[in-house]
Backbone as CSV, one residue per row, in Angstrom:
resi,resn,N_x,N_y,N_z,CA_x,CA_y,CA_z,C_x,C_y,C_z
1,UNK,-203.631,21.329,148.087,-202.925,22.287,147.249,-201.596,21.693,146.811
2,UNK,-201.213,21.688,145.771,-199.856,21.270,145.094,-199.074,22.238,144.891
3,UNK,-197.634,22.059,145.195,-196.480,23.001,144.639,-196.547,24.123,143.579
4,UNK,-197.380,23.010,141.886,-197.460,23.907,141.035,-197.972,25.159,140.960
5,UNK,-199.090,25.237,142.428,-199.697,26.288,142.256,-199.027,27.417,143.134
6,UNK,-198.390,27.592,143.542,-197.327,28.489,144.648,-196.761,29.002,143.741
7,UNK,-196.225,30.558,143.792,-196.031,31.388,142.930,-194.467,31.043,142.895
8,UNK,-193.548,30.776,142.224,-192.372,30.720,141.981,-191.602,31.800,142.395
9,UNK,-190.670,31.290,143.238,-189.505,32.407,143.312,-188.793,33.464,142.355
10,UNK,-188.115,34.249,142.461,-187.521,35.255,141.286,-186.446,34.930,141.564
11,UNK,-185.882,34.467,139.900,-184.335,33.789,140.010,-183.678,35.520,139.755
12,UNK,-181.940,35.090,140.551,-181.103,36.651,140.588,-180.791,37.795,139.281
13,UNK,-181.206,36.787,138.260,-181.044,37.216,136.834,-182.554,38.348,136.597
14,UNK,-183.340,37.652,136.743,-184.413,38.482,137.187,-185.056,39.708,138.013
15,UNK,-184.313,39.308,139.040,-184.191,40.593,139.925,-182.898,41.669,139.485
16,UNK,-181.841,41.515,139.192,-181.108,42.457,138.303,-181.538,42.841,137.395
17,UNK,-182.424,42.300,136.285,-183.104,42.939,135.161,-183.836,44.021,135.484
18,UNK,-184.994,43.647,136.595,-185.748,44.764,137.104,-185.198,45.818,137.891
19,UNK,-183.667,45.513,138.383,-183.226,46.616,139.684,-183.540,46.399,140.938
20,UNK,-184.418,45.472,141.161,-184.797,45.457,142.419,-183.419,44.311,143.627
21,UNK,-182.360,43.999,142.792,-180.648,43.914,143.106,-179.843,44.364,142.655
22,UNK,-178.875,45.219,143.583,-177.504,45.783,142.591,-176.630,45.101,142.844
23,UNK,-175.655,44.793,142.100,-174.262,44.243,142.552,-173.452,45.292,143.048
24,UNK,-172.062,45.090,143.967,-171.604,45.507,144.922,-170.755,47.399,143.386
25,UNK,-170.711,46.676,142.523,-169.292,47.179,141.453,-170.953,48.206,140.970
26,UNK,-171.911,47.827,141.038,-172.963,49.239,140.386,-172.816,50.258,141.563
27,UNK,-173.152,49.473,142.984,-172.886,50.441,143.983,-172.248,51.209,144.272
28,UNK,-171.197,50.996,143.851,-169.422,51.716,143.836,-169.829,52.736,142.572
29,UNK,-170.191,52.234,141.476,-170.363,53.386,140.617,-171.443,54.561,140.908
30,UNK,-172.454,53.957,141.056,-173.510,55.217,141.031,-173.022,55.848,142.503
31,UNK,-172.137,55.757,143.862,-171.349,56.262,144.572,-170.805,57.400,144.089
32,UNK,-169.842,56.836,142.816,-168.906,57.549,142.175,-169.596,58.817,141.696
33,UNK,-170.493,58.415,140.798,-171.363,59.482,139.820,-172.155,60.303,141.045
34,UNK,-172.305,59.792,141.711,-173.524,60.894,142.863,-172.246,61.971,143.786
35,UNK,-170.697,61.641,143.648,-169.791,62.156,144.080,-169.435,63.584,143.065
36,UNK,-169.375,63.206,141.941,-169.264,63.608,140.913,-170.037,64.866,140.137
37,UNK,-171.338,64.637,140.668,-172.547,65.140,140.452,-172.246,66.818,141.815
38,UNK,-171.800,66.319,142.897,-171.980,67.006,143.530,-170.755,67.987,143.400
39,UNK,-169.819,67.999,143.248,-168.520,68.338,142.945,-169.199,69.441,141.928
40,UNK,-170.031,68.827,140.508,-170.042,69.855,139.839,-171.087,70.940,139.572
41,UNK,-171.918,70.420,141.228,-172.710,71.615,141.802,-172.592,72.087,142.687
42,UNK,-171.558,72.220,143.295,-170.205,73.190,144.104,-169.929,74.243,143.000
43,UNK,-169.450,73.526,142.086,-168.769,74.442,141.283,-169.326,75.219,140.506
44,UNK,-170.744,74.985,140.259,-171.660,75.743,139.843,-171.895,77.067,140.587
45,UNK,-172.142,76.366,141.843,-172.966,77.500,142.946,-171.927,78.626,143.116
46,UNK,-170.416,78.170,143.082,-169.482,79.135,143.761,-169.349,80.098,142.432
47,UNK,-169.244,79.601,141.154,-169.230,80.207,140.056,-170.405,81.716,139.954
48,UNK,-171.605,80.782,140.502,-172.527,81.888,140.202,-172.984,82.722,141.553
49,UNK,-171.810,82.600,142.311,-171.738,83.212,143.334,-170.810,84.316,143.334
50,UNK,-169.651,84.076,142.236,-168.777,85.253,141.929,-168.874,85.933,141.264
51,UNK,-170.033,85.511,139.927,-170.306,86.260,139.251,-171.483,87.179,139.581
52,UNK,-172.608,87.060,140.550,-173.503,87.563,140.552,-173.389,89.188,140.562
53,UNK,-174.168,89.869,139.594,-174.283,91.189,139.743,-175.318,91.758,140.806
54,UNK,-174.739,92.679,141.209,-175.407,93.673,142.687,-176.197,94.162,141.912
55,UNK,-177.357,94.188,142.516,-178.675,95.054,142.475,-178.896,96.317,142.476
């Protein structure tokens, strides 16, 4: 069996294209946004928690 036939590695450019690597600065963001996200479903819930009309 020869080299050529062994499936080639996935260069890092490659694996970032697909996602299947994040860099450290995406991590920090989608952090941010999933922080963000939640904050403004707090503020949802409490909203429609003050407003709710009694039955």
């Amino acid at each position: 069996m020869s080299d050529s036939q062994k499936k080639s590695k996935p260069t890092l450019e490659s694996l970032l294209k697909d996602s299947k690597v994040i860099t450290g600065k995406e991590l920090i963001n989608k952090a941010q946004e999933k922080e963000r996200q939640k904050i403004i479903l707090d503020e949802a819930i409490e909203f429609e928690r003050r407003n709710r009309r009694a039955k």
